[in-house]
C-alpha positions as CSV (number, residue, x, y, z in Angstrom):
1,X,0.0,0.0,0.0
2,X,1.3,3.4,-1.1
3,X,1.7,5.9,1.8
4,X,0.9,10.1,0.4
5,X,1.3,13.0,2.2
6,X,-1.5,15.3,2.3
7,X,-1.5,19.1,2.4
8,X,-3.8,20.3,4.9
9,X,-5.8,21.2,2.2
10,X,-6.5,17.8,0.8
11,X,-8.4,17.6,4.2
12,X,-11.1,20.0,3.2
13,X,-13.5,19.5,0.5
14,X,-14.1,22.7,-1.3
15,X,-17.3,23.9,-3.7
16,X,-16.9,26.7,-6.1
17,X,-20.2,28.3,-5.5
18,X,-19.9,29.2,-9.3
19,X,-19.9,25.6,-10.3
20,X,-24.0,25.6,-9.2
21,X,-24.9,27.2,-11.6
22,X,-27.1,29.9,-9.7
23,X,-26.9,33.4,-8.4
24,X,-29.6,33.0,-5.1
25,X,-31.8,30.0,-4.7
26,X,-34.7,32.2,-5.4
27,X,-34.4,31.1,-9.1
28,X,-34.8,27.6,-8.2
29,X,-38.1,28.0,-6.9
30,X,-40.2,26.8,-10.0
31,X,-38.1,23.2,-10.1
32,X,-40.0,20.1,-8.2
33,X,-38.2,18.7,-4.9
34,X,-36.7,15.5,-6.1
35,X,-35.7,12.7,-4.1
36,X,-32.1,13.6,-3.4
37,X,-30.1,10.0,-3.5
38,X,-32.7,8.3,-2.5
39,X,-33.4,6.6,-5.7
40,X,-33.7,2.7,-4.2
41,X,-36.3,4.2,-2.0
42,X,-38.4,6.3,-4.4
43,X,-38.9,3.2,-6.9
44,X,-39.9,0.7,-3.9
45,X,-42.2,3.3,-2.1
46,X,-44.0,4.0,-5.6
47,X,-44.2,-0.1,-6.4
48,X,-45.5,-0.7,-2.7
49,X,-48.1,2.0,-3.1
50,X,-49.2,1.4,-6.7
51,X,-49.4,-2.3,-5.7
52,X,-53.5,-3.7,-5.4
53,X,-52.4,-6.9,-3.7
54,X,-53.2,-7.6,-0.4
55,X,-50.1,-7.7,2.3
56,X,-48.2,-5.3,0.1
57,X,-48.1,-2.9,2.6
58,X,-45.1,-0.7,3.1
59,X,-42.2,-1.0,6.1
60,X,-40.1,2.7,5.6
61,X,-37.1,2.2,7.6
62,X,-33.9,4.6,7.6
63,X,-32.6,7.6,10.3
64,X,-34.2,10.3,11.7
65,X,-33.9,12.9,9.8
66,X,-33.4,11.5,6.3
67,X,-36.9,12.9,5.2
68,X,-38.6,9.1,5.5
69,X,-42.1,10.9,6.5
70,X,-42.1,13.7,4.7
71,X,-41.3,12.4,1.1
72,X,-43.4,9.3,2.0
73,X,-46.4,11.6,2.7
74,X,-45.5,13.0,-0.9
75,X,-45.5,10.6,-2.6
76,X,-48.7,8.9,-1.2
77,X,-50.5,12.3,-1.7
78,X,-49.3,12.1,-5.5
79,X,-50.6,8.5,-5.8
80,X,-54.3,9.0,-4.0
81,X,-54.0,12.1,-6.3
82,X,-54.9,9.3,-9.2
83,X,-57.6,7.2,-7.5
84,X,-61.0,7.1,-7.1
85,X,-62.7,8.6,-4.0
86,X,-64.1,6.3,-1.5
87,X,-67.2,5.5,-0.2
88,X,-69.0,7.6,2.9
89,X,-70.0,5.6,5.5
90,X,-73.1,5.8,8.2
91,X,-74.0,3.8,10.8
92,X,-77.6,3.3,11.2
93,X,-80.4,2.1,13.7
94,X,-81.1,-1.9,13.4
95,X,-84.6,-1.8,13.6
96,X,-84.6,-5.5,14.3
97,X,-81.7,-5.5,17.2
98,X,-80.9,-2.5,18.1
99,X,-77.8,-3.8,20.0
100,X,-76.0,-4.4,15.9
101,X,-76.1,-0.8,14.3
102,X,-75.7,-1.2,10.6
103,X,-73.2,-0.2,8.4
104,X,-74.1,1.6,4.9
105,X,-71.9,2.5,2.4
106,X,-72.3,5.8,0.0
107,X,-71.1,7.4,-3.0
108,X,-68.8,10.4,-1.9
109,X,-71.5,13.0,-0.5
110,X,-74.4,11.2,-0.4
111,X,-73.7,10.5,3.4
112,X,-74.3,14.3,4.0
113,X,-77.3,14.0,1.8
114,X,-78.4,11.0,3.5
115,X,-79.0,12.8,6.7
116,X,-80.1,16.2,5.9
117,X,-83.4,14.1,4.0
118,X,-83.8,12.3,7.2
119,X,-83.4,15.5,9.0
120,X,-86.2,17.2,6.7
121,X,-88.5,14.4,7.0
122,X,-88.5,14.0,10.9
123,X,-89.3,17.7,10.7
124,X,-92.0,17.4,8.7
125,X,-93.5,14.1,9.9
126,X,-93.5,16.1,13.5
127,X,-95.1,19.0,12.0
128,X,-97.4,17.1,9.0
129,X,-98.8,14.0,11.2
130,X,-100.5,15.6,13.9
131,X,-102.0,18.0,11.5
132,X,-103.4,15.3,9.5
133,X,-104.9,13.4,12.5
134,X,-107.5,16.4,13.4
135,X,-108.0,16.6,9.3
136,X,-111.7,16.7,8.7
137,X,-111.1,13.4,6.4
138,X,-109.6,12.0,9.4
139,X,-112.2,13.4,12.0
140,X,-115.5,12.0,9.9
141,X,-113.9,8.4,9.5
142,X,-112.9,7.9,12.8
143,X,-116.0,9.4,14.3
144,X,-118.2,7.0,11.9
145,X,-115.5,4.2,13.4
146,X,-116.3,5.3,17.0
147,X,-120.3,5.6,16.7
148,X,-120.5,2.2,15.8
149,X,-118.4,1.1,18.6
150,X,-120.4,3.2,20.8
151,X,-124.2,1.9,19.4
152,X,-123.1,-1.5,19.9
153,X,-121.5,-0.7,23.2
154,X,-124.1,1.0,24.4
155,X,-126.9,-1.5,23.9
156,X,-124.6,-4.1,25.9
157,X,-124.6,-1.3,28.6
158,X,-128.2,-1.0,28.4
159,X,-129.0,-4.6,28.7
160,X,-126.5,-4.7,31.7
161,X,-128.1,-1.8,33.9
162,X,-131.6,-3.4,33.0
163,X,-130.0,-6.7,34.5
164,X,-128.8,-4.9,37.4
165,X,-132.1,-2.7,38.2
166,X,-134.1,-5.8,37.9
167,X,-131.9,-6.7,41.3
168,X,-132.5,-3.5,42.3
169,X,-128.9,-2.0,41.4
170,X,-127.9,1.0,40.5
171,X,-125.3,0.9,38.1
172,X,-123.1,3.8,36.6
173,X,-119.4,4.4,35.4
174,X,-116.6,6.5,37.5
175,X,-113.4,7.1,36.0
176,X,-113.6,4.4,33.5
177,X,-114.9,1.8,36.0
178,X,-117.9,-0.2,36.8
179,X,-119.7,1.0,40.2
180,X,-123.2,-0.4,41.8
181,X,-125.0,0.4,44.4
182,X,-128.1,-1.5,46.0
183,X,-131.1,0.7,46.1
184,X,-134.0,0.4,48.9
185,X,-137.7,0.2,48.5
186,X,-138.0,4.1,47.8
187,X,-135.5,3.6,45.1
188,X,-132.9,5.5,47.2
189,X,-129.4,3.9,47.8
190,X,-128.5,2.2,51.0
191,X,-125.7,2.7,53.0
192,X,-123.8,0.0,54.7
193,X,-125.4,0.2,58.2
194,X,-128.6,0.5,56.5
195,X,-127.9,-2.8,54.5
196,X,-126.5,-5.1,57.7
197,X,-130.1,-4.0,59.7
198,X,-132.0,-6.2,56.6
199,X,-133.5,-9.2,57.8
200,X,-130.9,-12.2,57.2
201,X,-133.3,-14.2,54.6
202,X,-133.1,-10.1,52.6
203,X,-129.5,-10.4,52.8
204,X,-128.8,-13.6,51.1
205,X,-130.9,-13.1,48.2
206,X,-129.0,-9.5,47.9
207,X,-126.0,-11.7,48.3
208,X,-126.5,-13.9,45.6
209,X,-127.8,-10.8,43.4
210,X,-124.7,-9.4,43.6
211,X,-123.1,-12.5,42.6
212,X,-125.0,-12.5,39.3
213,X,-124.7,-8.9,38.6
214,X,-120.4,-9.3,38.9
215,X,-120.9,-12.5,36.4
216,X,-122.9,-10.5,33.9
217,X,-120.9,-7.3,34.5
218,X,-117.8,-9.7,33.5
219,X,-120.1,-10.9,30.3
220,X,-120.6,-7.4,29.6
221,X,-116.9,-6.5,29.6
222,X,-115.6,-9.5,27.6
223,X,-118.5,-8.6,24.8
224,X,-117.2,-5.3,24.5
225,X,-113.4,-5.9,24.8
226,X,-113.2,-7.5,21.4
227,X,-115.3,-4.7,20.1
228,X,-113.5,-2.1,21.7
229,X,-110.5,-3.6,20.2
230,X,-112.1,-3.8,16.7
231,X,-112.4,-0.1,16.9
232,X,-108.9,0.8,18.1
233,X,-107.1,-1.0,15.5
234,X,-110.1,0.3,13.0
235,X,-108.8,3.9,14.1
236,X,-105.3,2.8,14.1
237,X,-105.7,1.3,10.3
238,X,-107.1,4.8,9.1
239,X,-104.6,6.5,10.7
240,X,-102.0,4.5,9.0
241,X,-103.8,4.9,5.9
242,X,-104.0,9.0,6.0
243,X,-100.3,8.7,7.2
244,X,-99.2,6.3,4.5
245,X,-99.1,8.1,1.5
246,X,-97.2,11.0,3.4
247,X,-94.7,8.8,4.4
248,X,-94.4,7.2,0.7
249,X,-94.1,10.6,-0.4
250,X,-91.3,12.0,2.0
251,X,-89.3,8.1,1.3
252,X,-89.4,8.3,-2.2
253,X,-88.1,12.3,-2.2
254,X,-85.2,10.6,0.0
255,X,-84.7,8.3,-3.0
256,X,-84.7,10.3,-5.4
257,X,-82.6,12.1,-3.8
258,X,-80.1,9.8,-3.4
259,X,-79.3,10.0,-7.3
260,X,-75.8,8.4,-7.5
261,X,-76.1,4.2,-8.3
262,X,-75.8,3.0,-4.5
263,X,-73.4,-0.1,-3.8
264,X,-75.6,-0.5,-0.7
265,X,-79.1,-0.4,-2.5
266,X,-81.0,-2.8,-1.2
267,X,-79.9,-2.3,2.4
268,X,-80.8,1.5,2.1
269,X,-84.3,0.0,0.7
270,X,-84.9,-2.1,3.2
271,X,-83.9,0.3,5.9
272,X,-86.3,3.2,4.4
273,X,-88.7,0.4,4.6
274,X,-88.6,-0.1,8.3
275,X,-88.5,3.8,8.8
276,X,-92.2,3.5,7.7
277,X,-93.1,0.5,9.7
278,X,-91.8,2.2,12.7
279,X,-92.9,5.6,11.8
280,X,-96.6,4.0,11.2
281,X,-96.6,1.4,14.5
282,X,-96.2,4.1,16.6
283,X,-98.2,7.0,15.4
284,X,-100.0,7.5,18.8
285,X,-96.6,9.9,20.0
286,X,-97.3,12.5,17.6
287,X,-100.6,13.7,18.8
288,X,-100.6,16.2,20.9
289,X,-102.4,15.0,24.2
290,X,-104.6,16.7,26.4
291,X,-102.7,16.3,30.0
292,X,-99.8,17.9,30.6
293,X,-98.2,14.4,32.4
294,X,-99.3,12.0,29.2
295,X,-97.9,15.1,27.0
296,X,-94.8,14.7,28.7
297,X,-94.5,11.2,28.6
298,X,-95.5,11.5,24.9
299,X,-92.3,13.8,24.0
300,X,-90.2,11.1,25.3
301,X,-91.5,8.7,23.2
302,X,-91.2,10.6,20.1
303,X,-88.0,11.7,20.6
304,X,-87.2,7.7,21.0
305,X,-88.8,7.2,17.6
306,X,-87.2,9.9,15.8
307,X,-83.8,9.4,17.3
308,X,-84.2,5.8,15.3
309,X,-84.6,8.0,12.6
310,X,-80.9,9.4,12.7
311,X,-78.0,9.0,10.3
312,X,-74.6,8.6,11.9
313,X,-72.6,9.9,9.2
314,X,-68.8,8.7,10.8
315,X,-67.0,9.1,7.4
316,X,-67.8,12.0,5.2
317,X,-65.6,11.9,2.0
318,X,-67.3,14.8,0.3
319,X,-65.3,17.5,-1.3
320,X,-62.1,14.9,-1.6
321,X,-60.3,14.9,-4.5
322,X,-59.2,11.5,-4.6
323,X,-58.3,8.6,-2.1
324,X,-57.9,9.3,1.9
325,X,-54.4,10.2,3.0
326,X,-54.2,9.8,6.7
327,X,-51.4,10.7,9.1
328,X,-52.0,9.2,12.6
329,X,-49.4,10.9,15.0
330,X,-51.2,9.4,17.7
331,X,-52.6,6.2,17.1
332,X,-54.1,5.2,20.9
333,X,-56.8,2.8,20.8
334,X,-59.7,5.1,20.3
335,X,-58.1,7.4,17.7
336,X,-57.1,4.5,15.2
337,X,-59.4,1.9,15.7
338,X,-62.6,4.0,16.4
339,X,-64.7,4.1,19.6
340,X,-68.0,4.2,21.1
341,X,-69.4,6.8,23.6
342,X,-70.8,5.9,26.8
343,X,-73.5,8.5,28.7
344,X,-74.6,7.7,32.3
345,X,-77.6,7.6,33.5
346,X,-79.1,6.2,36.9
347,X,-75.8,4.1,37.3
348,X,-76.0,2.9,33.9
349,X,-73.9,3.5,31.0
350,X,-76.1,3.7,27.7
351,X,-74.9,4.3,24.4
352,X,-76.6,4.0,20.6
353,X,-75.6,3.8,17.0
354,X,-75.6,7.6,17.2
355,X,-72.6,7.4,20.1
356,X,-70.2,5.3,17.3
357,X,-67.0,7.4,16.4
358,X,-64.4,6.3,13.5
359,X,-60.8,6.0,13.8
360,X,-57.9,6.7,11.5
361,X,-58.5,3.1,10.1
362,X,-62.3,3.8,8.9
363,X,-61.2,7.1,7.7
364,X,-58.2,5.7,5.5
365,X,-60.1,3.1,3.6
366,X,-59.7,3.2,-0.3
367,X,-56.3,5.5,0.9
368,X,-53.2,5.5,2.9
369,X,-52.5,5.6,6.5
370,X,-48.7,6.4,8.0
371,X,-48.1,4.9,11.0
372,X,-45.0,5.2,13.3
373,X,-44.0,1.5,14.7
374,X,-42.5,3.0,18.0
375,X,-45.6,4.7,18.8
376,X,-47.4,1.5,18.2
377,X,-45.9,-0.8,20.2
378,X,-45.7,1.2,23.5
379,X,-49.4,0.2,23.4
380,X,-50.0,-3.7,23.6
381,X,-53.7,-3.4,23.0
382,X,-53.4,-1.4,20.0
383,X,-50.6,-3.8,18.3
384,X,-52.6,-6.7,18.7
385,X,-55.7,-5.3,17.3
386,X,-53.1,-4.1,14.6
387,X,-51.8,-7.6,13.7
388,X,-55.4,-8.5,13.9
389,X,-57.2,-6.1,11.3
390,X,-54.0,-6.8,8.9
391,X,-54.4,-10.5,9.1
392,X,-58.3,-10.2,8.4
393,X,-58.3,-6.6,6.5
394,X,-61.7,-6.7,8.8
395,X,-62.1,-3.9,11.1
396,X,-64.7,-4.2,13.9
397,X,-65.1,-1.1,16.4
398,X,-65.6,-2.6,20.1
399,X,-64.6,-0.7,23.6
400,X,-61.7,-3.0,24.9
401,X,-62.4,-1.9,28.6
402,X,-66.1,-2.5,28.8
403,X,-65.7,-5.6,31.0
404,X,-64.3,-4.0,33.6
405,X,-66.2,-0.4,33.4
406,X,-67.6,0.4,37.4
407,X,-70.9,0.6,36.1
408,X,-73.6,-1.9,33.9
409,X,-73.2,-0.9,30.7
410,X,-75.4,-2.0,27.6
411,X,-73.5,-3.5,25.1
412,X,-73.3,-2.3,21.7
413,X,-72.1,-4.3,18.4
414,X,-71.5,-2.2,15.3
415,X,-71.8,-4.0,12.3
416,X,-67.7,-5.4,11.1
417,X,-66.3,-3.5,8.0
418,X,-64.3,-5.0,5.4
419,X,-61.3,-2.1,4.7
420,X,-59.1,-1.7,1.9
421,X,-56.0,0.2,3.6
422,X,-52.3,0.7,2.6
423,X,-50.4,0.9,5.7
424,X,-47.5,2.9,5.5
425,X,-45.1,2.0,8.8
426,X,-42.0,4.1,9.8
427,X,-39.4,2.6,11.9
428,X,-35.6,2.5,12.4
429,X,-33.7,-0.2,10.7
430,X,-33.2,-2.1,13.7
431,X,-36.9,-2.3,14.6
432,X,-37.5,-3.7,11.4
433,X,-35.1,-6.4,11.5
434,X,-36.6,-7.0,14.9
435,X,-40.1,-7.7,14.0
436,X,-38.5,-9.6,11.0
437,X,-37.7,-12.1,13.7
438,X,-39.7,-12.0,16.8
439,X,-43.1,-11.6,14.3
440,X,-42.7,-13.1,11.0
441,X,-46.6,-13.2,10.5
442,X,-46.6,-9.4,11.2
443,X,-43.4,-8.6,8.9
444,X,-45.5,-10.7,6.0
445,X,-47.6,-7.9,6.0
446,X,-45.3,-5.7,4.6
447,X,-43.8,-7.0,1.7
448,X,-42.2,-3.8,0.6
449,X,-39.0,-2.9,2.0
450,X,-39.0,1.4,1.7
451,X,-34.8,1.3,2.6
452,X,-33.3,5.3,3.1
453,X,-29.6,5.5,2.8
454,X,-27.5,7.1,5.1
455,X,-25.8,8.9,2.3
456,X,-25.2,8.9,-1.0
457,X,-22.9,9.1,-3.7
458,X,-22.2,13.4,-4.6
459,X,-22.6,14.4,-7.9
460,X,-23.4,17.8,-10.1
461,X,-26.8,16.6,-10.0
462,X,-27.2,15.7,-6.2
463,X,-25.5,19.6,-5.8
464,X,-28.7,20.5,-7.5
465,X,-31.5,18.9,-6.3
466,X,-29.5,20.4,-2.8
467,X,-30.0,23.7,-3.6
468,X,-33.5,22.8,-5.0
469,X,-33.9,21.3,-1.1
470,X,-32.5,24.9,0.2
471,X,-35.0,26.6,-2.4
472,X,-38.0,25.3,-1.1
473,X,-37.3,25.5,2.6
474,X,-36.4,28.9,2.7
475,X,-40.0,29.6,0.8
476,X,-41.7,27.3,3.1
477,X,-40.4,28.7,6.4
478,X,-40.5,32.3,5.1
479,X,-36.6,32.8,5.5
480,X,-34.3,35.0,3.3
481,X,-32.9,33.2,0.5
482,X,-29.5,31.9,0.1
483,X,-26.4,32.4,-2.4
484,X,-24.3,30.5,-4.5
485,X,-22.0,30.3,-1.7
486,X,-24.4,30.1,1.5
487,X,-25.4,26.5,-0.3
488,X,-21.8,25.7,-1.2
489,X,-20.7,25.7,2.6
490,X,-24.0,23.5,3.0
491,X,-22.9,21.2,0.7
492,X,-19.4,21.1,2.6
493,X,-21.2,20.8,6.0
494,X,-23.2,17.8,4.2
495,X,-19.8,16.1,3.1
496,X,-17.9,16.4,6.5
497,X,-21.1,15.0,8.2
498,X,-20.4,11.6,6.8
499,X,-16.3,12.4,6.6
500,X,-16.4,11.2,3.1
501,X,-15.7,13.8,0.2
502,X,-17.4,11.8,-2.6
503,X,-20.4,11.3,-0.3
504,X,-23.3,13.2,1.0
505,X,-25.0,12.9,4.2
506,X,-29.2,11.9,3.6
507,X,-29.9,13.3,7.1
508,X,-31.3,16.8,6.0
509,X,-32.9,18.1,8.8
510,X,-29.6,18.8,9.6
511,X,-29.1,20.4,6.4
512,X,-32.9,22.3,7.2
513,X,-31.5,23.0,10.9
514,X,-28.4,24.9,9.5
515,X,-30.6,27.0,7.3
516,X,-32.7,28.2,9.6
517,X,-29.5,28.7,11.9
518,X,-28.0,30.8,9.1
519,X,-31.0,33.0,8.5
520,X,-31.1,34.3,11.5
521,X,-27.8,35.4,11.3
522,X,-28.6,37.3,8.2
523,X,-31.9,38.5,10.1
524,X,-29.4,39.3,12.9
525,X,-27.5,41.6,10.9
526,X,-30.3,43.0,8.6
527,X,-28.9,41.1,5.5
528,X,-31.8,40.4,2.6
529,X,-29.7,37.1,1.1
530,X,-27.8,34.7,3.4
531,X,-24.2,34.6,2.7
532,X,-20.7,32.4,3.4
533,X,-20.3,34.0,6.2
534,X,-23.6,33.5,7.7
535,X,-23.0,29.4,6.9
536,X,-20.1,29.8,9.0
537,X,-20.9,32.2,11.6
538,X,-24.2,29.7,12.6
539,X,-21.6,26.5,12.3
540,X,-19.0,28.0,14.9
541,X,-22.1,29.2,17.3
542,X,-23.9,25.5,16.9
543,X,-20.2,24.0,17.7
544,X,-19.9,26.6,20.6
545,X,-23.3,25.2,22.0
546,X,-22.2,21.6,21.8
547,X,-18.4,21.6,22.5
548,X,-17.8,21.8,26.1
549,X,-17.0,18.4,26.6
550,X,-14.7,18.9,23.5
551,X,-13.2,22.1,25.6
552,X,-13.2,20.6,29.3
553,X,-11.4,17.6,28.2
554,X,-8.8,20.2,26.3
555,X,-8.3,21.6,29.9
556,X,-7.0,18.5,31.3
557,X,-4.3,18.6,29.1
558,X,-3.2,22.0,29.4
559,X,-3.8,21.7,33.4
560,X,-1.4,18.4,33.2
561,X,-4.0,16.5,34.4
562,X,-3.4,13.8,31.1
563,X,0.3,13.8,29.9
564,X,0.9,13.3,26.5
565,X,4.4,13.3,25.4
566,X,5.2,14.4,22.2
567,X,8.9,14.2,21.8
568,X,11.0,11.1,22.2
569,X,10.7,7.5,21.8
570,X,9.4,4.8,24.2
571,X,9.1,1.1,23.7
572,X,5.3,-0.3,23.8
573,X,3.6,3.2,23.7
574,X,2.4,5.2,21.0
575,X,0.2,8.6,21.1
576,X,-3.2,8.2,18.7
577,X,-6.2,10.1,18.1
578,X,-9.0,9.2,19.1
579,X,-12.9,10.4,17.6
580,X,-15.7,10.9,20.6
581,X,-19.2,10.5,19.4
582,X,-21.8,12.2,21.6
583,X,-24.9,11.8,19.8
584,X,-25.0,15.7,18.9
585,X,-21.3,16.9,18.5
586,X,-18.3,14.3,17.6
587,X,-14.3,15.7,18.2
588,X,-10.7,14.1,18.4
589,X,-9.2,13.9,21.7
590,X,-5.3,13.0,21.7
591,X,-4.5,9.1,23.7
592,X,-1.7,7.3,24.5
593,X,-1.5,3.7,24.0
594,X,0.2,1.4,25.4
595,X,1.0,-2.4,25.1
596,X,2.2,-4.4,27.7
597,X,3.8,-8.4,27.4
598,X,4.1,-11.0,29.6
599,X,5.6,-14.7,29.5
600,X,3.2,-17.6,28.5
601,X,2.5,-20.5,31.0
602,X,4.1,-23.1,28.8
């Protein structure tokens, strides 16, 4: 091997800010943010997301820094850009168990739609219905309905007080009930102690009177029962006929309504169709009653059947231009898998469809959905109903603690949702290779490797899409844009970071951290364009900030605390350098080595 000399030159890359091929980085402003070096990672990240397949979900792994997320979120913006977008979806009452809300899906919009119609039409069957039921139409048909009830009621009542006079009864009705009284030789009635002075023979045969007069009183009640009960559903069919065509109309405006071709079609049918059942089964609650209690009582039940009448609208895709593009910087339970809210009332915790919240999971279907995997497995709960949902690609929205809630609590079961969701998961590299091994099934998942370089190879183009980098951050942050030379000492800051001169470092937040450092040196001293000297000025104050260890351990050697000699020659010792990596600042402190030998035991 061929031992040089270098010239402390040779030690220092150097960029002739001419070379660029720019004045400021204001005139780079119109070119598109590339994907500096990061070529490997830009062709896998557009293959994973472009990919239909199931369990071609993507794993990004590389350092903090290296602009994983944000050119990840680019990208996936540019490709749900392209697509379709999804389906609304509503959860709504389940008419036949209440306890399984269903799950409809719309076109993009209809949702909305979907629950202003059933807004308007609880409005107007509140205001239209009662209306209707004092209607003269309705008024002469269900006082034709009730005469006949009455005539034929009546001359059962009339038979029965004849029975009961003939035993010398009186008989007459208070509050809704039967009463008799036994009536004296004048005709007048007698009072208890007036009844026990009757000879005992007289009080038998009143005895046994009043015996028959209870069994034809029951005869009389069991005659007009069914009669009764032929009126009331008599009124209740006419007031489901005058309703009907109401509710037909107001239904079929909701259809029409609905103009886009429905996926979920028959389910909306047969959904509508149970509104009117409902709607028509309990049209007692919207007349207005005469008593103030029953009125109250009343409101409460109509507010139970129009509440059925709700539509819980938990995704609402309108005014999206393509597919869902979800960041979830805080994926606990609740927020990515969706939850259900709890009210409490009398010790009890009640809940409806209308209490049924989506997560970032719901919300991403037919898009994307960036995850973090740190943030995911500080929560057990949440990675096993992780591994769960990519396993099944079914999503079902449940409240993990309601076993051990301090209160009874009725149970809820939302209908389960098939999604179609392209995970995106950051991680470092070795968290990847981790799950690689302790969860193969998991890692299947996520057949697309998305690998960030720690640098890259430098070239005239790489200085370019650099500057480009510079370009765009200084118009996103508001700073003051840079010169030729401001981005050449960047570039030379970018080179030492990875103490390679035909190699860049990929970590650009750094690169970001320096520019905003720099501009405020030029705000400092009122400059409009950051220079050189700026570059340079914010490098020596960052390494002025970070070097004390750097300085203190300087100290010991200039207080003699470490000797270091550096004339002479001693056998078994040499002096070296040595490089200290603190995480935030690296420098070479001076060491002296030393070997030491011994004899062998043989």
């Amino acid at each position: 091997m061929t031992l040089a000399n270098l010239a402390p030159t040779d030690l220092a890359l150097t960029i002739a800010p001419e070379a660029l091929g720019f004045a400021d980085t204001f005139e780079l402003l119109q070119q598109p943010l590339p994907w500096i070096g990061q070529e490997r990672a830009e062709t896998a990240a557009r293959f994973g997301l472009t990919m239909d397949q199931p369990d071609y979900n993507l794993f990004v792994l590389g350092e903090v820094g290296s602009g994983r997320s944000t050119l990840l979120q680019q990208v996936m913006r540019e490709v749900a850009a392209t697509r379709q977008v999804p389906p609304d979806l509503c959860y709504l009452h389940n008419f036949d168990a209440p306890e399984k809300p269903r799950a409809l899906r719309l076109p993009p919009g209809q949702g909305k739609l979907l629950r202003q119609l059933m807004a308007q039409m609880s409005k107007t069957l509140q205001k239209e219905i009662p209306q209707r039921l004092v209607g003269p139409d309705f008024k002469a048909e269900s006082a034709h309905i009730e005469k006949t009830y009455k005539l034929e009621e009546a001359k059962a009542y009339a038979e029965l007080d004849a029975f009961a006079e003939a035993r010398n009864f009186a008989l007459y009705r208070e509050n809704g009930h039967l009463v008799f009284t036994l009536l004296g030789a004048k005709g007048n009635a007698l009072t208890e102690s007036e009844a026990r002075s009757l000879p005992k023979e007289k009080r038998a045969q009143i005895d046994q009177a009043e015996q028959e007069l209870h069994a034809e009183i029951t005869r009389f009640l069991d005659k007009t029962r069914p009669i009764e009960r032929v009126m009331n559903e008599g009124l209740a069919a006419l007031r489901r006929q005058i309703i009907k065509p109401l509710l037909e109309h107001e239904l079929q405006g909701i259809r029409l309504g609905l103009k886009k071709q429905i996926k979920d079609s028959v389910k909306l049918g047969n959904y509508l169709d149970q509104v009117m059942h409902d709607v028509l089964d309990n049209l007692d609650v919207f007349r207005v009653a005469d008593v103030d209690a029953d009125d109250e009582l009343r409101l409460e039940e109509l507010a139970a059947v129009l509440s059925r009448l709700r539509v819980n609208l938990v995704v609402d895709n309108d005014g999206l231009t393509g597919a869902p593009v979800i960041i979830e910087d805080n994926p606990s339970y609740h927020s990515l898998f969706g939850s259900i809210e709890y009210q409490a009332e009398e010790d009890v915790l009640l809940t409806d469809f209308s209490r049924i919240r989506a997560g970032s999971l719901l919300k991403a279907h037919g898009g994307f959905l960036m995850l973090h995997v740190r943030d995911l497995l500080a929560d057990e709960l949440v990675w096993e109903k992780l591994r769960r949902f990519s396993r099944t690609g079914r999503l079902q929205i449940e409240e993990p603690m309601q076993m051990m809630a301090p209160m009874a609590t009725v149970s809820l079961t939302p209908e389960a949702l098939d999604l179609s969701v392209k995970i995106v998961l950051i991680g470092a590299t070795e968290e990847y290779y981790l799950l690689q091994e302790a969860d193969p099934e998991f890692a299947r998942r996520f057949r697309v490797k998305v690998d960030f370089a720690e640098s890259f190879a430098a070239s005239a183009q790489t200085y370019a899409a650099s500057s480009v980098f510079v370009s765009h951050t200084c118009q996103r942050l508001g700073l003051p844009h840079f010169t030729a030379a401001a981005v050449a000492q960047l570039l030379q800051d970018a080179h030492r970071e990875v103490d390679d001169q035909t190699r860049q470092s990929a970590t650009f937040a750094r690169m970001e951290a320096l520019v905003m450092e720099a501009a405020a040196v030029c705000q400092a001293r009122g400059g409009t364009k950051v220079d050189g000297a700026d570059v340079s000025a914010a490098l020596q104050a960052r390494q002025l900030r970070h070097n004390y260890p750097d300085q203190r351990m300087q100290e010991t050697i200039t207080d003699g605390e470490r000797l270091i000699s550096l004339q002479g020659e001693k056998t078994g010792q040499i002096n070296g350098l040595t490089q200290i990596d603190l995480g935030d600042y690296r420098f070479g402190f001076p060491v002296r080595v030393t070997a030491h030998t011994s004899a062998g035991e043989d």
